[in-house]
PDB file of N, CA, C and O in Angstrom, chain B, residues numbered from 101:
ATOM      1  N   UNK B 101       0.836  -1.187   0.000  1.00  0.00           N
ATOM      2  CA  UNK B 101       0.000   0.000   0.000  1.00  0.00           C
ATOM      3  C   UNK B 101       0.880   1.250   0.000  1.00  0.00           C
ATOM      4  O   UNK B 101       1.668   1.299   0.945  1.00  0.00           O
ATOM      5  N   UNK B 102       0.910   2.206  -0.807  1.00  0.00           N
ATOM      6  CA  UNK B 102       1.270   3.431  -1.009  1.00  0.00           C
ATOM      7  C   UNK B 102       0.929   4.383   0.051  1.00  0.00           C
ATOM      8  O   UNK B 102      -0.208   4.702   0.398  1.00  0.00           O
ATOM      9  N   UNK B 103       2.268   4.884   0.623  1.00  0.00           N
ATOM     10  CA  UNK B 103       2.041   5.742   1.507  1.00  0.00           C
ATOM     11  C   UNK B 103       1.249   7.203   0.950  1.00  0.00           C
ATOM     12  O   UNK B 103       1.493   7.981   0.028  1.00  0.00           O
ATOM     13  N   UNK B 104      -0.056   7.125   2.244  1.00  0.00           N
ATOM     14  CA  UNK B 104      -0.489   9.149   1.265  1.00  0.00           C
ATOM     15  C   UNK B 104      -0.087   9.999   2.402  1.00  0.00           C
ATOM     16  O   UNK B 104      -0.624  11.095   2.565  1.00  0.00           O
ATOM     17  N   UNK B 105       0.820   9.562   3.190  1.00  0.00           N
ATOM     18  CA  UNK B 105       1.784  10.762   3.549  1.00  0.00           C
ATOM     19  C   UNK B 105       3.254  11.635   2.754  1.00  0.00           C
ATOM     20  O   UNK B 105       4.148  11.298   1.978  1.00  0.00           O
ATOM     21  N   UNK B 106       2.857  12.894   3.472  1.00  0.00           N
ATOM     22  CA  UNK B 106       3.824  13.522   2.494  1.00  0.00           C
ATOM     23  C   UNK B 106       4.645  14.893   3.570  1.00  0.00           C
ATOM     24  O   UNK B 106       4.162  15.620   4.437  1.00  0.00           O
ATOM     25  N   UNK B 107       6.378  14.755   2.878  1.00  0.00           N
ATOM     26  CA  UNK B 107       7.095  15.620   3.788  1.00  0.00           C
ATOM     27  C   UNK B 107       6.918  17.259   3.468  1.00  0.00           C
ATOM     28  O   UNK B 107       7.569  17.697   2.520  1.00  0.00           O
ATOM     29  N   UNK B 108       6.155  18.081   4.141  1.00  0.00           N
ATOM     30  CA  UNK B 108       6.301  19.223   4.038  1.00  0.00           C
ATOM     31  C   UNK B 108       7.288  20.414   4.851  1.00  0.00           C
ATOM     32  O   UNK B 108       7.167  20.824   6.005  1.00  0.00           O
ATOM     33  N   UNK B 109       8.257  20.783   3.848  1.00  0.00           N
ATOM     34  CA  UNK B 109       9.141  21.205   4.166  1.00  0.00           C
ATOM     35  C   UNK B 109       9.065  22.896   3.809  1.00  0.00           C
ATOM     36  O   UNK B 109       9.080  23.241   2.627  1.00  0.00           O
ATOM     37  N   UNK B 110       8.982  23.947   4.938  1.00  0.00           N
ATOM     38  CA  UNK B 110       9.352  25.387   4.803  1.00  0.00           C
ATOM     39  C   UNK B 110      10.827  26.071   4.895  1.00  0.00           C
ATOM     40  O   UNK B 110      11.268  26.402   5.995  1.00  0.00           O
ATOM     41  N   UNK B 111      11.434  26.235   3.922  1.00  0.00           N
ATOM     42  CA  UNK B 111      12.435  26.878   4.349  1.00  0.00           C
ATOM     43  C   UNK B 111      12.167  28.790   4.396  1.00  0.00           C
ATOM     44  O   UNK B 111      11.109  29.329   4.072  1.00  0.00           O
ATOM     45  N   UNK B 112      13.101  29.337   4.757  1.00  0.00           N
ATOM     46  CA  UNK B 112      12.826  31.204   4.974  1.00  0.00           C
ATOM     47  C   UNK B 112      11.504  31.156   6.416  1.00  0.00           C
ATOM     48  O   UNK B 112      10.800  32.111   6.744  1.00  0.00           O
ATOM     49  N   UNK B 113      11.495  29.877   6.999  1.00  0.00           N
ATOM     50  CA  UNK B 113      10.539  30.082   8.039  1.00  0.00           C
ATOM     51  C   UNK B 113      10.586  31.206   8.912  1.00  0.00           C
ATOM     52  O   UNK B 113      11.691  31.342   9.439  1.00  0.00           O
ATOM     53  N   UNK B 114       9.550  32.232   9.297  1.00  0.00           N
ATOM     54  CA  UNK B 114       9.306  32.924  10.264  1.00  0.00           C
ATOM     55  C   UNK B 114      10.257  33.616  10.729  1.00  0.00           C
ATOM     56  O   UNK B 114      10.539  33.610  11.928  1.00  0.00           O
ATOM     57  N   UNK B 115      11.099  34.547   9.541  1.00  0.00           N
ATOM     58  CA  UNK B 115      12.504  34.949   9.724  1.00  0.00           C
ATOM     59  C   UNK B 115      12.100  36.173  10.649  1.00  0.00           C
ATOM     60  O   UNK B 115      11.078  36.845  10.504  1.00  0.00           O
ATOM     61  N   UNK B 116      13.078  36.354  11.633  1.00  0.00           N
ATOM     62  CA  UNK B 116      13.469  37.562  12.390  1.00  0.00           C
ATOM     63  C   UNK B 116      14.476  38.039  11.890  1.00  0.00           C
ATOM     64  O   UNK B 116      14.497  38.834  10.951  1.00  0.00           O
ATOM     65  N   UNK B 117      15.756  37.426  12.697  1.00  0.00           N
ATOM     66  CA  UNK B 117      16.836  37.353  12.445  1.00  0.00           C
ATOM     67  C   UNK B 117      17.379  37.084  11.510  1.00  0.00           C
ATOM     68  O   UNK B 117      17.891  37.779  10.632  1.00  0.00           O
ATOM     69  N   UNK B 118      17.286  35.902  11.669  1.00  0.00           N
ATOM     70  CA  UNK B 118      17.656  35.178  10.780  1.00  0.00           C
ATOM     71  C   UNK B 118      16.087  33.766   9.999  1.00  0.00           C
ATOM     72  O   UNK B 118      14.967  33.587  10.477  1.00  0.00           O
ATOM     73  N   UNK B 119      16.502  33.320   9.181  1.00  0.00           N
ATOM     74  CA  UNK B 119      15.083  32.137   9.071  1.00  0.00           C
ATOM     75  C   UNK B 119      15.376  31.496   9.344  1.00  0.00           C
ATOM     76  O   UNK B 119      16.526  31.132   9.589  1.00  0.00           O
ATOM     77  N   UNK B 120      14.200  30.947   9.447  1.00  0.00           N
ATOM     78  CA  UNK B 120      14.274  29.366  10.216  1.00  0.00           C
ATOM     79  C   UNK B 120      13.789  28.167   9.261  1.00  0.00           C
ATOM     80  O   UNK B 120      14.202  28.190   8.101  1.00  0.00           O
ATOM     81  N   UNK B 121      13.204  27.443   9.539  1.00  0.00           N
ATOM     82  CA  UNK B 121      12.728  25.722   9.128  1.00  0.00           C
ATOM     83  C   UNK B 121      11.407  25.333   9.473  1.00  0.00           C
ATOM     84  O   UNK B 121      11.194  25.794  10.594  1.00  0.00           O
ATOM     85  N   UNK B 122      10.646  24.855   9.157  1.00  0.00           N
ATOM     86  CA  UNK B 122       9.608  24.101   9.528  1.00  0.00           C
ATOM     87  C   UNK B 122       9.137  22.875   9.062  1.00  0.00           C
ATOM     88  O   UNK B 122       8.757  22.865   7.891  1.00  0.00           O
ATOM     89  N   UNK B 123       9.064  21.709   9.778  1.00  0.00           N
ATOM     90  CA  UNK B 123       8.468  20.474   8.682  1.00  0.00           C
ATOM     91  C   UNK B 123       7.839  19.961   9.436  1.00  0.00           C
ATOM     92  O   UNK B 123       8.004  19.979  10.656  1.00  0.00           O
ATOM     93  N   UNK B 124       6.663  19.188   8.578  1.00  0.00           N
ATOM     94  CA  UNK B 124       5.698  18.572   8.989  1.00  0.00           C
ATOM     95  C   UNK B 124       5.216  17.274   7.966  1.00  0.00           C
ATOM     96  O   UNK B 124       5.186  17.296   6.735  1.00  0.00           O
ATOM     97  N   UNK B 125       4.842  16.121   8.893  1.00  0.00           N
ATOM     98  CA  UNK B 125       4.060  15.132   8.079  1.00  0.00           C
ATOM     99  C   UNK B 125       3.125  14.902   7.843  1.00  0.00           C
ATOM    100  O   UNK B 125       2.624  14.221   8.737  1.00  0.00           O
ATOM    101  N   UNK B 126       2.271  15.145   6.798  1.00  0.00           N
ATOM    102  CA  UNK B 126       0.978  15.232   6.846  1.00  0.00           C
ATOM    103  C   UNK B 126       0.394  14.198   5.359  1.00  0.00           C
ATOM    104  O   UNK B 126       0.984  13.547   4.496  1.00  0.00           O
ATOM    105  N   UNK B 127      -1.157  14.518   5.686  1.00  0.00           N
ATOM    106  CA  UNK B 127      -1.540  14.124   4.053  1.00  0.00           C
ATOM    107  C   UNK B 127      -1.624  15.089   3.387  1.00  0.00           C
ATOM    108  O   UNK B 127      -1.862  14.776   2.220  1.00  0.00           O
ATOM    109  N   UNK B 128      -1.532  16.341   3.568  1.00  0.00           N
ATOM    110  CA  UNK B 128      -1.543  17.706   2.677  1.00  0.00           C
ATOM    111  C   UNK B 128      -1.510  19.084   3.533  1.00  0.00           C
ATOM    112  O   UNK B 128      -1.779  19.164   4.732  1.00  0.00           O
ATOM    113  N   UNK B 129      -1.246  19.823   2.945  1.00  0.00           N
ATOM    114  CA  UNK B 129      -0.720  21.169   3.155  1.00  0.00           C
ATOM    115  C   UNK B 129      -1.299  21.597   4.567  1.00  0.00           C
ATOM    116  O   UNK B 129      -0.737  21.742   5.652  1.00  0.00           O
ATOM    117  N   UNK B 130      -3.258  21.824   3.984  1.00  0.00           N
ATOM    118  CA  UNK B 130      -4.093  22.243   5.337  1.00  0.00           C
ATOM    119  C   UNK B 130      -3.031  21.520   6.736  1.00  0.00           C
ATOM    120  O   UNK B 130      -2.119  22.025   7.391  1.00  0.00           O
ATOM    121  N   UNK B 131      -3.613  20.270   6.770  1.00  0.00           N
ATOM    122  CA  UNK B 131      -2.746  19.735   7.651  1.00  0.00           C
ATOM    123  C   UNK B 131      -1.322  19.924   8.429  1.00  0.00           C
ATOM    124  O   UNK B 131      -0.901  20.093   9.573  1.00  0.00           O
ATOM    125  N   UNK B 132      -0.901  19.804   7.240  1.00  0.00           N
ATOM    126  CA  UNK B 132       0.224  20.161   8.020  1.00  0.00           C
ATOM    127  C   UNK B 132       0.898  21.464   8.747  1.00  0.00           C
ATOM    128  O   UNK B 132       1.724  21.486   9.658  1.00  0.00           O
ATOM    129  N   UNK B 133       0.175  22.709   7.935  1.00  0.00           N
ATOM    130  CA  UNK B 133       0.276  23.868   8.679  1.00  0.00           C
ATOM    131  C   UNK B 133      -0.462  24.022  10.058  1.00  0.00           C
ATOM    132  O   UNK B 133      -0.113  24.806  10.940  1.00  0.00           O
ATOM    133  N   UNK B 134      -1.975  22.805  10.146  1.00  0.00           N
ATOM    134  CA  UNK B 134      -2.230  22.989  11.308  1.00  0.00           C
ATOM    135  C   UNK B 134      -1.318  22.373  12.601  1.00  0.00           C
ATOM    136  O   UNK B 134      -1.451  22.735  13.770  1.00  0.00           O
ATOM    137  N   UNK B 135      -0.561  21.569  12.211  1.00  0.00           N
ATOM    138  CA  UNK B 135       0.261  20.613  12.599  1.00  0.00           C
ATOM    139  C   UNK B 135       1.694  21.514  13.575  1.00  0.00           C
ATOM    140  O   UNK B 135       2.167  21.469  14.711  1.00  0.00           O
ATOM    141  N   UNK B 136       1.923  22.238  12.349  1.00  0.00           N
ATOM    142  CA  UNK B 136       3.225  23.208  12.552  1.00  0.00           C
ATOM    143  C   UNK B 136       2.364  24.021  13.875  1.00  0.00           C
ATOM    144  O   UNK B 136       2.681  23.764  15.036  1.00  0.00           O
ATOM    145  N   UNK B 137       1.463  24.831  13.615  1.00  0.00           N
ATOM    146  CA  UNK B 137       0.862  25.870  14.626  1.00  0.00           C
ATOM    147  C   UNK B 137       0.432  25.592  15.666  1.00  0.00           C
ATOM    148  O   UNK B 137       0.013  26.351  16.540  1.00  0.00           O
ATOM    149  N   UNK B 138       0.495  24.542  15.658  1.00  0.00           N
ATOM    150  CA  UNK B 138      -0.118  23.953  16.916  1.00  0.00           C
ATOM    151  C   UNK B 138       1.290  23.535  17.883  1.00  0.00           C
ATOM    152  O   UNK B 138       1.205  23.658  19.105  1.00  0.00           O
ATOM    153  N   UNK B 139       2.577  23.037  17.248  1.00  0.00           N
ATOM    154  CA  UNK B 139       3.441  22.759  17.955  1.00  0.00           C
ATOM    155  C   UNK B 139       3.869  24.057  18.731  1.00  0.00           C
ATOM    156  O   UNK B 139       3.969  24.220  19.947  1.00  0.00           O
ATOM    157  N   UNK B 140       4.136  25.105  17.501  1.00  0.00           N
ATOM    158  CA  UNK B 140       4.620  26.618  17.982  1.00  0.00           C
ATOM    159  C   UNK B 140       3.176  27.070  18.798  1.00  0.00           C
ATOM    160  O   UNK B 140       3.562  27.496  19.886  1.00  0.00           O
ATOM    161  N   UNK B 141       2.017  27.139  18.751  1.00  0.00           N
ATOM    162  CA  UNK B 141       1.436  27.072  19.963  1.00  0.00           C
ATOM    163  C   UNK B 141       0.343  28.685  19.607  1.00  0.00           C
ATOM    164  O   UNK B 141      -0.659  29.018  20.239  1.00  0.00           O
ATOM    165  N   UNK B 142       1.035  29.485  18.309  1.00  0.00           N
ATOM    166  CA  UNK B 142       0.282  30.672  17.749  1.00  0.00           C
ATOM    167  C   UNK B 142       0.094  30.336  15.915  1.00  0.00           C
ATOM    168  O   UNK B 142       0.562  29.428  15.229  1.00  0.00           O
ATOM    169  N   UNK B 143      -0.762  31.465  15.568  1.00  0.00           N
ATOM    170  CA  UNK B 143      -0.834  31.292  14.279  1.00  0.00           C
ATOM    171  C   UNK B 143       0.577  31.713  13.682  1.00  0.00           C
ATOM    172  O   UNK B 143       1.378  32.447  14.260  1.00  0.00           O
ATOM    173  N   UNK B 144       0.733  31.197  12.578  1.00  0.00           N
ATOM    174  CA  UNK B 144       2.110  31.720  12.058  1.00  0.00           C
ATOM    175  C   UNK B 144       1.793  32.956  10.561  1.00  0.00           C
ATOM    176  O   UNK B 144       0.896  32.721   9.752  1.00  0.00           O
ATOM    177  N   UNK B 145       2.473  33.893  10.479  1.00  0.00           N
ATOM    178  CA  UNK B 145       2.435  34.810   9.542  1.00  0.00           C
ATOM    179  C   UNK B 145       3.194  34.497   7.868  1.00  0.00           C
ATOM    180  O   UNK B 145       2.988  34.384   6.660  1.00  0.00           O
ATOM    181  N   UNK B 146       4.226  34.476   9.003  1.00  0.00           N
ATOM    182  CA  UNK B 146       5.161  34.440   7.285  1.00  0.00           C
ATOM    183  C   UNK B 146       6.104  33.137   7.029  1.00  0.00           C
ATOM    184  O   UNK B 146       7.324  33.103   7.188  1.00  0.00           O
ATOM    185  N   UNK B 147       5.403  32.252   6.669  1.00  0.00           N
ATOM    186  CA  UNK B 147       5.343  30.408   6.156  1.00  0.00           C
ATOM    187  C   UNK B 147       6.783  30.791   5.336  1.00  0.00           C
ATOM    188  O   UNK B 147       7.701  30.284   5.980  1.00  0.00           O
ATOM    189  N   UNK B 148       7.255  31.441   4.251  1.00  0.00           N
ATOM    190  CA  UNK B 148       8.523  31.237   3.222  1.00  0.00           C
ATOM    191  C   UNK B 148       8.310  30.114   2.356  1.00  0.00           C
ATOM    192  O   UNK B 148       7.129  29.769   2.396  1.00  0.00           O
ATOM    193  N   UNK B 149       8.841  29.586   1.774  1.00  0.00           N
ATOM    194  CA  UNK B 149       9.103  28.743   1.059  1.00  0.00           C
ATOM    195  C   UNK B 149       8.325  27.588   1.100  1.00  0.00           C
ATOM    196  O   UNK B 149       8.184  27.277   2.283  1.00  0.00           O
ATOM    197  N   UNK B 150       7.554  26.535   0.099  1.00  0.00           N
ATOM    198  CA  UNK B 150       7.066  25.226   0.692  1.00  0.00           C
ATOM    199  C   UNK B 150       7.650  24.207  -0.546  1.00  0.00           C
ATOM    200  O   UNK B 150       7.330  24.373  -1.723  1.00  0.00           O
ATOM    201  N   UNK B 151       8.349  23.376  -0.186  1.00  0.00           N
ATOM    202  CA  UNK B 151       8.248  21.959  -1.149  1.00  0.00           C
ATOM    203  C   UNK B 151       7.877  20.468  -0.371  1.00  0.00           C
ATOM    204  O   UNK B 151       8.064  20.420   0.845  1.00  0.00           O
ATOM    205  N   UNK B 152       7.448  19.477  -0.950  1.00  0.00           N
ATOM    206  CA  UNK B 152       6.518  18.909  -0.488  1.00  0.00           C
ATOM    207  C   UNK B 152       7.414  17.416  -1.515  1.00  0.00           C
ATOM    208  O   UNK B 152       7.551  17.116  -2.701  1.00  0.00           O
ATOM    209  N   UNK B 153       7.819  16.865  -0.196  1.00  0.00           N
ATOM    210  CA  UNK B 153       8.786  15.667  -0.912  1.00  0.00           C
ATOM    211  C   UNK B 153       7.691  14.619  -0.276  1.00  0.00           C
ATOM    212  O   UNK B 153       7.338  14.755   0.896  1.00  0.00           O
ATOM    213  N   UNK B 154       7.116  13.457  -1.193  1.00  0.00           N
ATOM    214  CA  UNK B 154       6.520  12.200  -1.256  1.00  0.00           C
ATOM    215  C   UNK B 154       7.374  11.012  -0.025  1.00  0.00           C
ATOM    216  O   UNK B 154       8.589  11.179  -0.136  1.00  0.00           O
ATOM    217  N   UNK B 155       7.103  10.125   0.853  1.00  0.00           N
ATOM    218  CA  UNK B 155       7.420  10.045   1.751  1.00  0.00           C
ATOM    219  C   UNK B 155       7.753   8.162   0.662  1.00  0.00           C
ATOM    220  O   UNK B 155       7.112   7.121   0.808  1.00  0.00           O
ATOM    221  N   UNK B 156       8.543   8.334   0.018  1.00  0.00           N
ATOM    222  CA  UNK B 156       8.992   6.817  -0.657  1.00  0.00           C
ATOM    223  C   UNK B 156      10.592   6.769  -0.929  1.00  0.00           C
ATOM    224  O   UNK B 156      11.313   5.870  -1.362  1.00  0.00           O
ATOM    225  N   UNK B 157      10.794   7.781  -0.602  1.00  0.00           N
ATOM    226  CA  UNK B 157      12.461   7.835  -0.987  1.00  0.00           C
ATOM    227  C   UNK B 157      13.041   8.379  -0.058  1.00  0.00           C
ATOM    228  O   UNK B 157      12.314   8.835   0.824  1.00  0.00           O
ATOM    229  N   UNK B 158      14.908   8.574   0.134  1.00  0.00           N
ATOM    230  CA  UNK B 158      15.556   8.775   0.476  1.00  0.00           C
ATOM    231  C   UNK B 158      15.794  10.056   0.568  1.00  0.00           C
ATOM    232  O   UNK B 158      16.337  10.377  -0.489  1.00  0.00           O
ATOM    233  N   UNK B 159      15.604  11.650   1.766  1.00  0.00           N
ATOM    234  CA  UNK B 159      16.343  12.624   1.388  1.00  0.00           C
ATOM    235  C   UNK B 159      17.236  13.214   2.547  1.00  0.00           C
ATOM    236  O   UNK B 159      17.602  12.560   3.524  1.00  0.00           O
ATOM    237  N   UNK B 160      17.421  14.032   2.400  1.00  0.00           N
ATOM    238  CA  UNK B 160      18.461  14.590   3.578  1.00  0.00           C
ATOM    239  C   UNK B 160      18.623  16.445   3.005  1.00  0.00           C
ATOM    240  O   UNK B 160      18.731  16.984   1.904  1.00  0.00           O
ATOM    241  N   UNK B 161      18.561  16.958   4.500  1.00  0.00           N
ATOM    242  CA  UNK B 161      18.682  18.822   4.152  1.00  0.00           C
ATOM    243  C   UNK B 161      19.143  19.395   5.456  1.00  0.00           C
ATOM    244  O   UNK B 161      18.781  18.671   6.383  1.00  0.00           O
ATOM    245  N   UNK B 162      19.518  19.977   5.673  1.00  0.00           N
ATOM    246  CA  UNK B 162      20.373  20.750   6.760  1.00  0.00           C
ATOM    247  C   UNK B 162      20.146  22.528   6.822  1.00  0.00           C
ATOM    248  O   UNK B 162      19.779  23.131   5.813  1.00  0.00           O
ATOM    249  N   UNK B 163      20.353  23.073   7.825  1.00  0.00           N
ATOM    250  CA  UNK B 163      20.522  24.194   8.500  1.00  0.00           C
ATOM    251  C   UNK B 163      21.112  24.742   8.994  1.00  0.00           C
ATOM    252  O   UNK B 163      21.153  24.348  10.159  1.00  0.00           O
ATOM    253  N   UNK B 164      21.885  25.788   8.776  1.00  0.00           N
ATOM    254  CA  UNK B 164      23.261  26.349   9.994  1.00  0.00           C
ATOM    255  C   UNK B 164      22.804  27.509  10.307  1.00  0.00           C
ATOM    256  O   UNK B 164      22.299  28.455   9.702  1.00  0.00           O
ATOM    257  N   UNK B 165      23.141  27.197  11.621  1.00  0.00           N
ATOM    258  CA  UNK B 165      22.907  28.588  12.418  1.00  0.00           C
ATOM    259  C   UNK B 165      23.905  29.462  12.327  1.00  0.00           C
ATOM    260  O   UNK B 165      24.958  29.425  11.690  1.00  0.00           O
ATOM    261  N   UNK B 166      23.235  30.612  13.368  1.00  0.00           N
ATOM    262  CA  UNK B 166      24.450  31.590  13.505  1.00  0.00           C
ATOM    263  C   UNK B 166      24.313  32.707  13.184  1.00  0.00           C
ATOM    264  O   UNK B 166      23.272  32.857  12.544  1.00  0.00           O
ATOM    265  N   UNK B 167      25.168  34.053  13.391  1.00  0.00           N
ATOM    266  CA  UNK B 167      24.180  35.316  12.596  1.00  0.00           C
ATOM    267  C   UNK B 167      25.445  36.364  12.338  1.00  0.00           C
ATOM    268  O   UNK B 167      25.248  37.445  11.782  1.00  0.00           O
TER     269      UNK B 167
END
């Protein structure tokens, strides 16, 4: 059976400073933004970037801090 989960990935998340990241697993977008807002605990404004990798393969992505 085919997974209908899917990796939603924000990069430029909720920049102040600097941006940040956000990911979530969901079956689609709605979801998963409710997913994200609910961890951070408020609504979120400025989401950045979205790509949305299929949960059947292999990926890998990283972040460096610092300012």
């Amino acid at each position: 059976m085919k997974s209908k989960l899917k990796l939603f990935v924000w990069t430029e998340f909720s920049p102040d400073y600097t941006s940040g990241l956000a990911f979530a697993i969901a079956k689609d977008e709605p979801e998963a933004r409710k997913l994200v807002e609910a961890f951070r605990g408020y609504e979120v404004f400025e989401w950045g970037n979205l790509v949305i990798y299929p949960i059947n393969h292999k990926i890998a992505r990283c972040v460096s801090g610092g300012g």
